[in-house]
C-alpha positions in Angstrom: 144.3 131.7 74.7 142.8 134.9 76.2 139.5 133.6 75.6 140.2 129.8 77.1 141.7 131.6 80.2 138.2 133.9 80.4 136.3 130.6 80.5 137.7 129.2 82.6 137.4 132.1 85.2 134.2 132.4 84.7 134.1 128.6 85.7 135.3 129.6 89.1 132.4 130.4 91.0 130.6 127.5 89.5 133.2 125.3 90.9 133.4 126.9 94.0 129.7 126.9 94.6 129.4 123.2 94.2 132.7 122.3 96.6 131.1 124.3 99.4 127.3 123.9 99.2 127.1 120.4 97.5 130.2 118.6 98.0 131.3 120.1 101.7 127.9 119.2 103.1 127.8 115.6 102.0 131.1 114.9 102.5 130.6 116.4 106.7 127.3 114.2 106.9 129.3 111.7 105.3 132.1 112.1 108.2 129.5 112.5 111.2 127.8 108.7 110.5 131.0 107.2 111.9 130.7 108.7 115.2 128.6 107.2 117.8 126.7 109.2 120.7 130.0 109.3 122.6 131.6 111.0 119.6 133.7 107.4 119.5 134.2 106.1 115.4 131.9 103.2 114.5 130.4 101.1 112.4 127.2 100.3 114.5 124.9 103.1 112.6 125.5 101.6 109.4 125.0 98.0 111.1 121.7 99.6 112.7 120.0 101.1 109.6 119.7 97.4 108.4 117.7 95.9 111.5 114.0 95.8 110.8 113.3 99.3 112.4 115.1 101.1 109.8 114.3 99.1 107.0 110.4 99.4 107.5 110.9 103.4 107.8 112.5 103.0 104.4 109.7 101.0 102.9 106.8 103.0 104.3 109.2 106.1 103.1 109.2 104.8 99.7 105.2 103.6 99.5 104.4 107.1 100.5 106.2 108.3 98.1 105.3 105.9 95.8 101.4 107.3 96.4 102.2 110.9 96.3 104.1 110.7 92.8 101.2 108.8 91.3 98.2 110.8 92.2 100.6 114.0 91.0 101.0 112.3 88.1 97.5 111.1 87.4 96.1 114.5 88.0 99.1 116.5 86.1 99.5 115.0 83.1 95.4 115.7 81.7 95.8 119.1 83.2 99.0 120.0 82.0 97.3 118.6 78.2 94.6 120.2 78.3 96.1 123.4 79.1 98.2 123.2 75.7 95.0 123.1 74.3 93.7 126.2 76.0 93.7 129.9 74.8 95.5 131.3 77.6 97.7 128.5 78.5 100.5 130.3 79.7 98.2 132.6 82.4 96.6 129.3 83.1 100.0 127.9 83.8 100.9 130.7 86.1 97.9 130.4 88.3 98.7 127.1 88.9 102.5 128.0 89.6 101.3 130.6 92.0 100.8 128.7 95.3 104.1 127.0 95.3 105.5 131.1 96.1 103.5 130.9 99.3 105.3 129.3 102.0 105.4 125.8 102.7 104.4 126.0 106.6 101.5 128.9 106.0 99.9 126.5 102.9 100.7 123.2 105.9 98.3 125.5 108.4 95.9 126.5 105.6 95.0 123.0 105.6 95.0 122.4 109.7 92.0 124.7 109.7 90.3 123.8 106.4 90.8 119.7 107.8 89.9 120.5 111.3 86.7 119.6 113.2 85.5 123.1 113.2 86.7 123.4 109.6 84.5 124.0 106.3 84.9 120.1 105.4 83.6 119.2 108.4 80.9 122.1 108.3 79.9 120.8 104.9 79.7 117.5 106.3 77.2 118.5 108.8 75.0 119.9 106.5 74.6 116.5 104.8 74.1 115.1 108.6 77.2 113.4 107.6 78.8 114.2 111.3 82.1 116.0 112.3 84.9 113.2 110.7 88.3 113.1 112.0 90.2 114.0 108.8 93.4 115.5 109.7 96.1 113.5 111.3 95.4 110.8 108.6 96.9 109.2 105.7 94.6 110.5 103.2 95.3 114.2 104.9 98.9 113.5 104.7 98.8 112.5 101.1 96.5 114.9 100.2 98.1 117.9 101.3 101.3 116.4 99.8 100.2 116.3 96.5 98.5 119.4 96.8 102.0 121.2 97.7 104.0 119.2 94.7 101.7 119.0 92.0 103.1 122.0 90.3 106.4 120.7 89.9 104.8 117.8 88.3 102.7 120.1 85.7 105.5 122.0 84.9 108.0 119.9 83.1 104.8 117.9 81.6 103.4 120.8 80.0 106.6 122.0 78.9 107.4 118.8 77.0 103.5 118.9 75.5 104.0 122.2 74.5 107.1 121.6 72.6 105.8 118.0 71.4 104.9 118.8 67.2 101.3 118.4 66.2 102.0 117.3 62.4 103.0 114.2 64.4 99.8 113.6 66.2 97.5 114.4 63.4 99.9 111.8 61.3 98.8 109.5 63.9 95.3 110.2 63.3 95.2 110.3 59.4 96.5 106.6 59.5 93.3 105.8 61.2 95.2 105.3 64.7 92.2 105.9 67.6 92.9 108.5 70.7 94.0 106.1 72.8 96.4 104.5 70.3 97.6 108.1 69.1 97.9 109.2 72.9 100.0 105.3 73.8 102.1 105.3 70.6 103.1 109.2 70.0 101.7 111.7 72.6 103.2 109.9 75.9 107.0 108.1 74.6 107.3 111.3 73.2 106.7 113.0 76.6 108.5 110.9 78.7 111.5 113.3 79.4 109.1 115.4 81.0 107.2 112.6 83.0 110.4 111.9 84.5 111.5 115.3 85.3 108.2 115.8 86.7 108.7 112.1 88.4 112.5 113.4 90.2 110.5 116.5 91.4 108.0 115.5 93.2 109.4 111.6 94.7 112.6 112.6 95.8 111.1 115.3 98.3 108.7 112.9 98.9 111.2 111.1 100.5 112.4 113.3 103.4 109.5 115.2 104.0 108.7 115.4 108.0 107.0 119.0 108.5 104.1 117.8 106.9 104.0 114.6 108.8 104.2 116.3 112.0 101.4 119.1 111.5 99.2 117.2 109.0 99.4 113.7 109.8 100.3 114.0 113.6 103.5 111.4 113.5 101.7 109.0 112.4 102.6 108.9 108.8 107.3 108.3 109.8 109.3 108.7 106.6 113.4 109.3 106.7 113.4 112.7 106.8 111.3 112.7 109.8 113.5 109.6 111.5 116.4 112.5 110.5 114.7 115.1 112.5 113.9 113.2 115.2 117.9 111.6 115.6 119.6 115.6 115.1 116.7 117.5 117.4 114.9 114.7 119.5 117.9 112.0 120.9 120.8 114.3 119.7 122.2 111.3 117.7 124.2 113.0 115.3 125.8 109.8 114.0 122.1 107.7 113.2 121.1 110.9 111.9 123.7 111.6 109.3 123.6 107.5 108.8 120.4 108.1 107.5 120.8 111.1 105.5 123.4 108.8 103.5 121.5 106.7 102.7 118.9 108.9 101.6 121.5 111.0 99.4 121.6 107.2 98.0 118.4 106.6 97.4 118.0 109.9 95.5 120.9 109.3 93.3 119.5 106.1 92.4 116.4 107.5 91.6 118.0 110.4 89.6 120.0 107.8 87.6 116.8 105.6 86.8 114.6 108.2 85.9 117.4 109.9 84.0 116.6 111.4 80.6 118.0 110.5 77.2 117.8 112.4 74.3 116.4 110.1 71.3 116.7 112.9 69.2 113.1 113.3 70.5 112.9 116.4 69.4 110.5 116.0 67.0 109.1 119.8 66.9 111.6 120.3 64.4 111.3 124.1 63.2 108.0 124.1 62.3 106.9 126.2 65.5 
């Protein structure tokens, strides 16, 4: 009974933690999208999020995100397996960790001067007799900075479920004449997944509701919801739009953490051979 009773103390903290700094916090933006500019309770923000305005934020919101998950992807998953298959994986790993210490608005200014007209892009441009090209405050800026700043988060959890994934299977594959491709479709990736979609939550859900980047990087012209947020607390003071929107972004990211959920198949295939 003692020991029940320690539990569940210890189970205290845990408990209060989440009631003030998860459930408080969404349960007050929650409360604030009923109030109108007048501080008056309505409906009208909710009714407003649905008028083409909003809905267009939310699809350009999503496509960027879309974009910025893929290329993480594309460019995590060989790097995060070919670094199992270096010496000094786990140093490698680090160095690529590393960067996402620095702070996000020093790395966000890095790139103002290495993107700007006097920057080395553009001096290497010149060079070629290319000419000065306006790079920054683009969408390929925007994106590219982007996936620069999550693609660590997408490594991680990828090489993590490489490293644990058991080679007997793979060289199973291989020995019943299967090709790399086939090996790589049929065992290396569904065995992997987990980690694609950890990797996957990572990076697109702050993909959503980034708006420091689209301010310094791609100059407003790139809007997403967190930006719309930013712009409804700080700009027109419209507490009730703004925490409309956040709702529905809290929505969107539960969705996405439900879909890209991950299920145990008894994957575990390593076994305890390692």
């Amino acid at each position: 009974m003692q020991t029940k009773n320690t539990k569940t103390l210890y189970l205290v903290p845990y408990f209060a933690w989440i009631l003030l700094f998860v459930i408080a916090p969404i349960a007050l933006i929650a409360y604030y999208s009923f109030f109108d500019l007048n501080g008056g309770f309505t409906l009208s923000n909710y009714q407003n999020f649905f008028t083409s305005v909003y809905l267009k934020l939310t699809i350009s919101s999503f496509w960027y995100a879309f974009l910025i998950t893929l290329f993480s992807l594309l460019i995590a998953y060989p790097t995060a397996y070919f670094l199992t298959k270096t010496k000094h994986k786990q140093l490698w790993l680090l160095l690529i960790i590393i960067p996402s210490w620095i702070n996000l608005l020093l790395k966000t200014y890095a790139f103002i001067g290495i993107f700007g007209l006097y920057g080395p892009i553009n001096a290497f441009l010149n060079v070629f007799g290319i000419g000065e090209q306006q790079i920054l405050f683009t969408d390929f800026s925007f994106i590219f900075v982007s996936v620069y700043i999550f693609i660590p988060f997408m490594i991680l959890p990828i090489f993590n479920a490489l490293d644990k994934l058991n080679p007997s299977l793979v060289d199973a594959s291989r020995d019943l004449g299967a090709s790399s491709w086939t090996t790589f479709t049929k065992v290396i990736f569904p065995l992997t997944t987990n980690g694609v979609k950890a990797g996957i939550q990572a990076v697109f859900i702050p993909s959503l509701s980034l708006f420091m980047i689209t301010r310094l990087i791609a100059g407003n012209k790139v809007i997403t919801l967190g930006t719309a947020i930013e712009q409804q607390f700080l700009v027109t003071q419209n507490w009730g739009m703004g925490a409309t929107i956040a709702v529905f972004l809290i929505i969107f990211m539960v969705i996405i953490m439900v879909i890209t959920g991950q299920r145990e198949k008894g994957a575990n295939l390593h076994g305890k051979n390692k």
